[in-house]
MARDRENPA-418914 format. One record per residue: x, z, y of N, C-alpha, C in turn; residue in one letter. Coordinates in pm, whole numbers, plus 32768, in hexadecimal, padded with zeros to 4 digits. Layout:
BEGIN
XZYXZYXZYA...
END
This chain:
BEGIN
1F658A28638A1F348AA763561F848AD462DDX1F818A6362661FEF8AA2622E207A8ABE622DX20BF8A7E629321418AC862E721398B5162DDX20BF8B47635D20B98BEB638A20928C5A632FX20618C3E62C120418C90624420CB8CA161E0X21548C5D61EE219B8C3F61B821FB8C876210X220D8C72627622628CF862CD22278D4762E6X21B38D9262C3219F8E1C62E121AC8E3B6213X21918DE561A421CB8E2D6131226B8E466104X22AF8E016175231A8E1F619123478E8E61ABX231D8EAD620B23228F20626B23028FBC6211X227C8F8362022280900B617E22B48FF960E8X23128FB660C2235D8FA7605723DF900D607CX242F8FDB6113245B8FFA61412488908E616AX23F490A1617D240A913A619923F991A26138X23BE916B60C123D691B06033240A91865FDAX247E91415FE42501910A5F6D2557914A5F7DX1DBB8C2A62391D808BBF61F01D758B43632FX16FD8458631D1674843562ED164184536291X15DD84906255157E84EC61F9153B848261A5X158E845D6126158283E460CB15218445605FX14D083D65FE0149D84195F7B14F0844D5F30X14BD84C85EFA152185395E98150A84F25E10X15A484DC5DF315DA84BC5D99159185135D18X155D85005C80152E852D5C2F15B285AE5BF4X1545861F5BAD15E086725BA6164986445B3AX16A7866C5B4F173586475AEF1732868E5A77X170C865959F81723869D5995178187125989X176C877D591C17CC87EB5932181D87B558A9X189887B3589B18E887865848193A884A57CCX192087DE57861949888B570619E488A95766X19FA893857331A7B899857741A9B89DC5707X1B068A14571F1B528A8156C41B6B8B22571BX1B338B5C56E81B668C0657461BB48C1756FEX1C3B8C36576B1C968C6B574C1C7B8D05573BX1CB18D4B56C91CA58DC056B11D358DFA5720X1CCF8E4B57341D528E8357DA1D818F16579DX1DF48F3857AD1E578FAB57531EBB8FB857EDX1EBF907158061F0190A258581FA99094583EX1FD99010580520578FDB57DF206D8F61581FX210D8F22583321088EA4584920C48E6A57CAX20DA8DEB57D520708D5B57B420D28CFE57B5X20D78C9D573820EF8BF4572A20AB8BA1574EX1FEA8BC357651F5F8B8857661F8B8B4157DDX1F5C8AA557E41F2B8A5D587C1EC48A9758A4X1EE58AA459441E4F8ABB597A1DE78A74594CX1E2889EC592C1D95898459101D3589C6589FX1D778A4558541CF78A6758011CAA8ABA57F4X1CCA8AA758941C328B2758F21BEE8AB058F3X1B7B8B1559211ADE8A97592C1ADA8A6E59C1X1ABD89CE59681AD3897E59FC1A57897C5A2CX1A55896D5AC619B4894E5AF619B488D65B08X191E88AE5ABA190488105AAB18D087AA5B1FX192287A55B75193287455BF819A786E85BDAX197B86785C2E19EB86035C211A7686315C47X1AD785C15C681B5F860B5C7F1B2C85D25D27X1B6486125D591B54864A5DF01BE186855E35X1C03866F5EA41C8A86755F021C7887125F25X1C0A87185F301C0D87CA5F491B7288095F41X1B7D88895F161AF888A25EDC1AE5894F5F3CX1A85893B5F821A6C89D95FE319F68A2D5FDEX1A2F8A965F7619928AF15F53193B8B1A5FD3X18E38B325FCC188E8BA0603C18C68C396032X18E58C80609F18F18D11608C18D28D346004X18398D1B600F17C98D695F8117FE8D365F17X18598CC95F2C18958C935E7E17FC8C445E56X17858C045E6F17378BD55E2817278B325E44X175A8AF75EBC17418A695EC717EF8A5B5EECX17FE89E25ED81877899F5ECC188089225F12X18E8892D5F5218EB88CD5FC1194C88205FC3X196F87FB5F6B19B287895F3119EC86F75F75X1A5186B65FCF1A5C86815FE21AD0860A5F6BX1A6E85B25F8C1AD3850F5F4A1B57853B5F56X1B6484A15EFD1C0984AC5F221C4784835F97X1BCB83FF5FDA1C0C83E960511BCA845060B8X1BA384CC60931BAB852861221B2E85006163X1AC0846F61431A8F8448618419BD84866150X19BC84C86104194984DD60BE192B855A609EX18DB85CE60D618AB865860CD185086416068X1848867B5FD717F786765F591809873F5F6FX1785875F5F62174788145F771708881B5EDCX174688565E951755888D5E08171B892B5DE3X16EA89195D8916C889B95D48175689D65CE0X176B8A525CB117858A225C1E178B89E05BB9X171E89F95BBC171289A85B23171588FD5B4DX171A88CA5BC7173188485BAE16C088135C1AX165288375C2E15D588135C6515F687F85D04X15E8874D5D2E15E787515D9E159F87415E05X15B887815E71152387B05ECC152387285F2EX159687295F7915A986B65FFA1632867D5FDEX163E8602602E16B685D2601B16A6857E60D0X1735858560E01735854B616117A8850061A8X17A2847361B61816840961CC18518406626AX18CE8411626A18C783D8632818A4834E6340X186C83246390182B82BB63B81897827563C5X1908829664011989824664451A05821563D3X19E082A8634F1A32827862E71A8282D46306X1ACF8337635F1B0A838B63631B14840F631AX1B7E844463331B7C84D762F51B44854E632FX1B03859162D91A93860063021ACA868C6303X1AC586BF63401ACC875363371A7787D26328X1A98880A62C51A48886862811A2A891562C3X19D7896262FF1A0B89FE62F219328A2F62F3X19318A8D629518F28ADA625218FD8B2A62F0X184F8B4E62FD18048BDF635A18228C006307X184D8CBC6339186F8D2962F117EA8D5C62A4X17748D3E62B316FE8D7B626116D78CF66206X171D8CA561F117228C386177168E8BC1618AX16698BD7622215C08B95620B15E08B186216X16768ACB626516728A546258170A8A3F6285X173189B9627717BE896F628D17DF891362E7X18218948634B1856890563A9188B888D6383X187887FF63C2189E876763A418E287306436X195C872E643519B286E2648D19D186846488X19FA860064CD1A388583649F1AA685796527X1A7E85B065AA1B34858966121B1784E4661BX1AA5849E66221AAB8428664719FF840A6652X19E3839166A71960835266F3190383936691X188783DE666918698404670F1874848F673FX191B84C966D519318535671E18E18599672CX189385DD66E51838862A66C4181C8687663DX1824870966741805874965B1179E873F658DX178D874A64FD1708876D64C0171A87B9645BX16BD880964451691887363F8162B88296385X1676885262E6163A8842628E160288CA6259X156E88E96249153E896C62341558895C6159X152189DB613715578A0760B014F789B06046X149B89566097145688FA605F146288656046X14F88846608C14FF87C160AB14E187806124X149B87A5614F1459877361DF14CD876E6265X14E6870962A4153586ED62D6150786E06375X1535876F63BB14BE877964671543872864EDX150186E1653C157A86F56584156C8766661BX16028773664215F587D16697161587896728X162C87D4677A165D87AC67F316F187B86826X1722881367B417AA881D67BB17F487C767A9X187A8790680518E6873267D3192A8760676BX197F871D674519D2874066B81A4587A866A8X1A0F881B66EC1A27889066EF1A8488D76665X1B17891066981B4B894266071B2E89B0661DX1B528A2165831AF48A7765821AA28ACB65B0X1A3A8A7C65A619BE8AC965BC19858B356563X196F8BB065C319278C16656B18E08C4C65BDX184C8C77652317FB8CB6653318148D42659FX17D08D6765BD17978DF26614178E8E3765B4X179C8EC665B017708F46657F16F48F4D6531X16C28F3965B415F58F4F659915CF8EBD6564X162B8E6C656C15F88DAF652D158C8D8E6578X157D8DA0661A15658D5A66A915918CDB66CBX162B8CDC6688168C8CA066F017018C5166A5X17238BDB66D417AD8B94669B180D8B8E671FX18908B8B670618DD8B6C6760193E8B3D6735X19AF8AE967671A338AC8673F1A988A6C67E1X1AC88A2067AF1B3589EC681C1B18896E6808X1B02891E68841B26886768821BB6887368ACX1C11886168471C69884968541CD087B66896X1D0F87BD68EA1D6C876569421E10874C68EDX1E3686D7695E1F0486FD692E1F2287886970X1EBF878469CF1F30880A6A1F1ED8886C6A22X1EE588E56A3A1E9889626A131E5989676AC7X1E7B891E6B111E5A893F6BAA1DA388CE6B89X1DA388706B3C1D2988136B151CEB88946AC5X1CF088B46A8C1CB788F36A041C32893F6A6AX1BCC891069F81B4E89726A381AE089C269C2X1AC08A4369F01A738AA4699119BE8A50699FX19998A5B693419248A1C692A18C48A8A68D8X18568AC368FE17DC8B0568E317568ADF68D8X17058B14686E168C8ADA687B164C8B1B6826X15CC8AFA681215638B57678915758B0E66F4X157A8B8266B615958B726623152A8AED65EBX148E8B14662514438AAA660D13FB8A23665CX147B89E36685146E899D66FC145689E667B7X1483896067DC145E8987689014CF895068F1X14DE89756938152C895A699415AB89766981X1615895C698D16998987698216D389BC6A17X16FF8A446A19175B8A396A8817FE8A2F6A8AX184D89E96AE718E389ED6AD719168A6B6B4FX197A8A696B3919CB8AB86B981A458A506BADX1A808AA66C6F1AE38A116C8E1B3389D16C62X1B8D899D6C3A1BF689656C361C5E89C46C22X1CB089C56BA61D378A196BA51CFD8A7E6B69X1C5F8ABC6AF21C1C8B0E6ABA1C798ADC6A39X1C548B6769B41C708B3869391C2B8BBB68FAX1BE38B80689E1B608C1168601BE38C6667FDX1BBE8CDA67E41C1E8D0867BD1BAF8D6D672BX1B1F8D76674C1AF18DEE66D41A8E8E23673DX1A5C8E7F66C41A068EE166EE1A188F426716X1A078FBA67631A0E903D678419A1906B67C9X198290E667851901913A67C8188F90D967C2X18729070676C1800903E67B1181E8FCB6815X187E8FD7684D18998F6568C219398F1D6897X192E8E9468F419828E3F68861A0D8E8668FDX1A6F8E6368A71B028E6869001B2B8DEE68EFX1B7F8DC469801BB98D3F69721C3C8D4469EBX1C9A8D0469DD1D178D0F69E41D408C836A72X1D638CA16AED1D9D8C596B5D1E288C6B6B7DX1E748C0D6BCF1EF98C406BB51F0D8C916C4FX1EA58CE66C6B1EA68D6B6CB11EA58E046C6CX1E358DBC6C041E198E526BCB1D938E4C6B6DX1D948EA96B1B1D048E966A991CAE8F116AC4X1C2C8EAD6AAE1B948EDE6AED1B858EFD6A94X1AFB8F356A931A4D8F5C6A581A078F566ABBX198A8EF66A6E19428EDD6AA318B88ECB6A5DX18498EC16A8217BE8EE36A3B17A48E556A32X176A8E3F69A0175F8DA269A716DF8D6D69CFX16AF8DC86A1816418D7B6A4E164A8D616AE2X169D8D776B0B16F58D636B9E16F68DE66BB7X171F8E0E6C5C176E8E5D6C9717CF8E7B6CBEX17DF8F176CE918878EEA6D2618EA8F036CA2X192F8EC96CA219A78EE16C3E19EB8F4D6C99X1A458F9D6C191ABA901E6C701B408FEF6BF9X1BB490236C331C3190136C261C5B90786BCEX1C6F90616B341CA790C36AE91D1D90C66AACX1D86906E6AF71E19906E6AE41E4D8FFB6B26X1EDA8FF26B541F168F946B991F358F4C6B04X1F5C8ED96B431F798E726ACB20178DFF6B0EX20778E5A6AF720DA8E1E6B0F20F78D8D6AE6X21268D256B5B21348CA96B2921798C746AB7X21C58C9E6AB222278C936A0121BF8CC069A1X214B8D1669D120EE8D1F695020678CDB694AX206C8CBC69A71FEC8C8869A81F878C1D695EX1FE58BB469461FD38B3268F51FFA8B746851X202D8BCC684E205B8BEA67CE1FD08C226796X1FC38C7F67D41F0B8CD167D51E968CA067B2X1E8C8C0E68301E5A8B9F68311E558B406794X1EA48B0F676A1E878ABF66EC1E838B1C667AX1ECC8BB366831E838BE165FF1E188BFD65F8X1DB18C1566751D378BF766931CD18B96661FX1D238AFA666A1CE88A8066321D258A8665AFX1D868AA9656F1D788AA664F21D438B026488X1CF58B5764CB1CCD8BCD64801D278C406450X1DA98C4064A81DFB8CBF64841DE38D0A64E0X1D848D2965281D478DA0653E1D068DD86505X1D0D8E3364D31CFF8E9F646A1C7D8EEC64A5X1BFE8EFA647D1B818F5064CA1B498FC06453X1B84902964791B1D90AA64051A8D908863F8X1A5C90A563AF19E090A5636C197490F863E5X1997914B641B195491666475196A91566513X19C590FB64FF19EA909765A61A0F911965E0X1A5E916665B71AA591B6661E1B6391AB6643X1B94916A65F71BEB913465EA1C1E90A965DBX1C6C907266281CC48FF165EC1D47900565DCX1D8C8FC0656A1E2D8FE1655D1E438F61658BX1E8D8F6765DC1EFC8ED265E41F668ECE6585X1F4A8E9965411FBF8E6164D4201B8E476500X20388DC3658520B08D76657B210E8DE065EBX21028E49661721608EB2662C21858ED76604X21F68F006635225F8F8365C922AC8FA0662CX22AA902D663C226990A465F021C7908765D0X2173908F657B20D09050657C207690B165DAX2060908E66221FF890D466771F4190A26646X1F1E912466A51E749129668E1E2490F16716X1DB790AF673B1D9D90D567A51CFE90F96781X1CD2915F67C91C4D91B367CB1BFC91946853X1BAB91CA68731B5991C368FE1BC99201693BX1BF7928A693A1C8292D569861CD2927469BEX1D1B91EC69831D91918E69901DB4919368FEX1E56913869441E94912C68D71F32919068C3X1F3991AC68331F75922E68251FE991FA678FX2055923767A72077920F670F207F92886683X2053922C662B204B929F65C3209492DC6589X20C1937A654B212A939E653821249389649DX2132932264A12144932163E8218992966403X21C492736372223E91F36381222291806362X216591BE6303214D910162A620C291386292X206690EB62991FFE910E623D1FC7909761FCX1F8A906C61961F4F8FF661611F058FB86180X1EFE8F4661DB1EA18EF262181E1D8EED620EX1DBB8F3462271D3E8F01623C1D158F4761BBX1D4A8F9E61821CFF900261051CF790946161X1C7E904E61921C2590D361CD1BF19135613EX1BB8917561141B9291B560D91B36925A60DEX1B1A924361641AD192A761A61A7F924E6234X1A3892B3625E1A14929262F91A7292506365X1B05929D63831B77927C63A71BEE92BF6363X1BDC92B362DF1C4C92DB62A21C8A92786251X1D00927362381D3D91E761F01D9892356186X1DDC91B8615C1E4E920560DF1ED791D7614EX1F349226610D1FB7921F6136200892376124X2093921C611B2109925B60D3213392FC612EX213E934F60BD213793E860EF21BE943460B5X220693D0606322759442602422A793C05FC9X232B93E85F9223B593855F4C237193525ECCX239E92E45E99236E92A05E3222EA923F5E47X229F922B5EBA223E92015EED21CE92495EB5X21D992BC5ED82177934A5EE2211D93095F29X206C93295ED2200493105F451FB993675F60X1F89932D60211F3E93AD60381EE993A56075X1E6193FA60991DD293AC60D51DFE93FF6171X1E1F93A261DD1E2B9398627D1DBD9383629EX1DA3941763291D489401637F1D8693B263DBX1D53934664031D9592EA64781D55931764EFX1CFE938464EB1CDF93A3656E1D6B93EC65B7X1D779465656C1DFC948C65621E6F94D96544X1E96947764CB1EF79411647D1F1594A26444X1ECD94F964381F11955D63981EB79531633BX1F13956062DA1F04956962381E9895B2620FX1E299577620F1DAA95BC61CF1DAD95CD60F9X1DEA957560F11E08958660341EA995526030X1EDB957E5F911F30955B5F8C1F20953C5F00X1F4194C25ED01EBC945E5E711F3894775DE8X1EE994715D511F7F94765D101FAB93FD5CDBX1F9D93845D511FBD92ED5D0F203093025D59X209192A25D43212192615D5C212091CA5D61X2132918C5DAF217690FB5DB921FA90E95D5FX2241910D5D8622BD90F25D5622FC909F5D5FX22EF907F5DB723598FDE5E0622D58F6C5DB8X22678F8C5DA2221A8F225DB321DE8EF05E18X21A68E5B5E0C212B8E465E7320C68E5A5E88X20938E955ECC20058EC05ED31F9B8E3E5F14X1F268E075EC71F108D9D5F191E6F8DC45F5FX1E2B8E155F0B1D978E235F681D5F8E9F5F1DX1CE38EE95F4A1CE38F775EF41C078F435EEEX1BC48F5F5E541B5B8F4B5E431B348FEE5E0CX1ADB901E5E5A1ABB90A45E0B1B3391135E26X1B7291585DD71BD691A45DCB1C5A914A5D64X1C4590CF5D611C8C90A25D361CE890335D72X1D8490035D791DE38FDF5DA71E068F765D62X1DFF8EF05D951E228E7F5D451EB58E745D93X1F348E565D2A1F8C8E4E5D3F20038DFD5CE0X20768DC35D2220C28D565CB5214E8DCC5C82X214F8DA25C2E21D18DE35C0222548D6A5BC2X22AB8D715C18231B8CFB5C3A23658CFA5BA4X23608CBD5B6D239D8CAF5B0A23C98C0C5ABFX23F78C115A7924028B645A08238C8B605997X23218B4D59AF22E78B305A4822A78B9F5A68X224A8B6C5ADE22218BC65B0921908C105ADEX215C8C895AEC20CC8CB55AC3208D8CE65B20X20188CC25AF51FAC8D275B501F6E8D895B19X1F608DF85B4D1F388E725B1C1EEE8EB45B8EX1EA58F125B5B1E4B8F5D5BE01E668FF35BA4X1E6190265C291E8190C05BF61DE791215C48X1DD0916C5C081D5C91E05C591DA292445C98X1D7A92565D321DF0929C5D771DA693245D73X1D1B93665D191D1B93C45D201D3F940F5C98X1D3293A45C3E1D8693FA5BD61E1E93D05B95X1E4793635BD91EE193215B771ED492C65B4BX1E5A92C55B051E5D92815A761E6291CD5AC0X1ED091AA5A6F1EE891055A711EBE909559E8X1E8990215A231E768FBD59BA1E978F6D59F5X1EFE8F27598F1F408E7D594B1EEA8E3F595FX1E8C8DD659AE1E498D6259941E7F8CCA5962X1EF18CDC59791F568C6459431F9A8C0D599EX1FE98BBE597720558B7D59B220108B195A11X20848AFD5A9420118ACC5AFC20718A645B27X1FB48A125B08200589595B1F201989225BC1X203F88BD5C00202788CA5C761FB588975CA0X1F9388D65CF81F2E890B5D3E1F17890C5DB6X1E94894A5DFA1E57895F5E981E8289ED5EA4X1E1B89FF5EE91E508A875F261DD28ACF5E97X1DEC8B735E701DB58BAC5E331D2D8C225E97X1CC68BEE5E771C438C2F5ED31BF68C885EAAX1BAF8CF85EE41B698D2E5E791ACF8CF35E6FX1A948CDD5DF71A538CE35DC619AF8D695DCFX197F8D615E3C193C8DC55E67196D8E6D5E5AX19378EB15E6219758F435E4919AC8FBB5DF8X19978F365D8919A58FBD5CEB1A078F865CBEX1A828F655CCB1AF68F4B5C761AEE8ED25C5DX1AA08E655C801ACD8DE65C6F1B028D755CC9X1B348D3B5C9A1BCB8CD95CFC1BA58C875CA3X1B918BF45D141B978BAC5D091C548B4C5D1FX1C798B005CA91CDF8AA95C871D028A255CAAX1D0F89D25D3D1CC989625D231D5489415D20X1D5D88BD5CBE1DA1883D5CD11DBF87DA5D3FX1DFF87AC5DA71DCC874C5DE71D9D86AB5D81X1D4E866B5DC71D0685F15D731D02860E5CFEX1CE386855CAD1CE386B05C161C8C87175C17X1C7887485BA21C1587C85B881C2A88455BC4X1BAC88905BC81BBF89185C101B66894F5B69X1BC889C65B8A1BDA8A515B581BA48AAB5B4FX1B688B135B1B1B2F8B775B2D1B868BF35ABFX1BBF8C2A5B3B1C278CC75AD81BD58D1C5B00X1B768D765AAF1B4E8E155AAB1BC38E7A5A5AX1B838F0A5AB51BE68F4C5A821B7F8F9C5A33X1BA8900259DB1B2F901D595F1B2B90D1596BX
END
């Protein structure tokens, strides 16, 4: 995933140069320093933003809502579900000792728990700790339904001809699969789409007939297929769109098929409307709010990249690195310009947002996480 997030910021650089043990007592909150944040560069370490008071942890995964926190060990092997301030709800070990895999329902009510080994099965930790199991195998990403009915994702194989789509109810039940050589691909209209190396359906997830809403050429198919499972399928906010990322030229596909978009880059997964996203619109890394239904320029924003990186967007605001000796992080507001210095950036995870109002979360791997607001 981060490859594929790494050649498509390429691309638009280019074109303008992501067992139910007792809960641990909460973790003290340890004193911080706020950095006073000034629309200038900065000497300041990030470290003297305020840290959130959780142990050091290999990787740390907010909820959509930004309010519970999702924390795995260092050995990968231990799900600890965090508030803010430190308070922990559930914690949850693999039985086998293996590494777990993490992904957040889009309405934040609970956290998907993978392990890829005996007994091969997800479970769902709800926003309380409580640890349910399902009937699903160890399904990669799985996502919620629209209406939050429904989970779906891929049992993934070596070969994409094994690979099978797996469905079922949000609150337990039966699971259904589809044959052999399936790969879930998202939501649309309400009904899931999923990808064969004939051609990509919709279909109603409560069965029925599936119909054919684009051929799926063999050279693309597996490509389609794992950005699927890695979550680089891109789904608007109102499931009327998916971007495939790992194309280029980047195409859309809708209930209609699949179509390519006439624009050259847009920023990964910073939806910012129903189906509208940001995107590069003009020289200097000009930004601009894209209807991805289709692909004109609904705003033309007065932020600039400027041969920066753009890494995730919270609110109207743009967390982004600026390459330098060393390097900084700064966030810019793409509806009015205005940029802030949060300070020099140590190495690090990937940069997340922090629920919807301008906050990004900083994590460290096996070290502290971060909290940058913009003011």
């Amino acid at each position: 995933m981060v490859r594929l997030r790494a050649m498509l910021l390429c691309v638009l650089l280019a074109g303008i140069a992501a067992a139910c043990t007792t809960p641990r007592p909460p973790v003290p909150v340890p004193t911080v320093t706020t950095l006073a944040i000034v629309p200038t560069a900065t000497s300041a370490s990030l470290t003297d933003l305020p840290q959130l008071p959780l142990p050091a942890a290999e990787s740390v995964t907010p909820s959509p809502d930004g309010t519970r926190l999702a924390a795995l060990d260092s050995a990968g092997t231990t799900l600890t579900l965090y508030d803010q301030a430190g308070t922990v709800y559930g914690q949850y070990h693999d039985p086998a000792g293996g590494p777990l895999g993490v992904w957040w329902l889009a309405d934040s009510s609970g956290v998907c728990i993978t392990s890829y080994h005996p007994p091969f099965s997800m479970r769902i930790m709800d926003r309380s700790g409580t640890v349910h199991s399902t009937a699903f195998d160890d399904i990669s990403g799985p996502l919620l339904s629209p209406d939050g009915q429904w989970i779906a994702g891929t049992l993934g194989s070596s070969t994409a001809t094994q690979d099978v789509v797996e469905i079922g109810p949000r609150d337990g039940g039966a699971v259904r699969r589809l044959p052999p050589g399936s790969d879930f691909l998202g939501w649309l209209d309400g009904q899931m789409a999923y990808v064969t190396q004939q051609a990509i359906y919709l279909a109603p997830p409560a069965g029925g007939s599936a119909r054919v809403i684009a051929s799926a050429p063999p050279r693309n198919t597996r490509e389609v297929a794992d950005a699927a499972a890695a979550g680089e399928m891109v789904s608007s906010p109102d499931d009327q769109v998916l971007i495939v990322q790992v194309l280029y030229p980047l195409e859309k596909l809708t209930s209609m098929g699949l179509t390519q978009l006439p624009i050259r880059a847009i920023l990964p997964g910073f939806w910012v409307g129903p189906h509208a996203a940001l995107g590069a619109v003009g020289a200097n890394g000009a930004v601009g709010v894209i209807d991805m239904l289709t692909g004109a320029t609904i705003q033309k924003t007065p932020a600039t990249l400027a041969g920066n990186q753009p890494q995730t967007v919270s609110g109207s605001w743009i967390a982004a690195i600026e390459f330098g000796q060393p390097a900084q992080l700064f966030v810019i507001n793409y509806q009015t310009g205005v940029s802030q210095y949060l300070g020099l950036l140590p190495p690090s995870g990937p940069i997340v947002p922090l629920g919807p109002h301008g906050r990004f979360l900083v994590h460290t791997t096996n070290g502290p996480s971060y909290v940058a607001s913009a003011t």
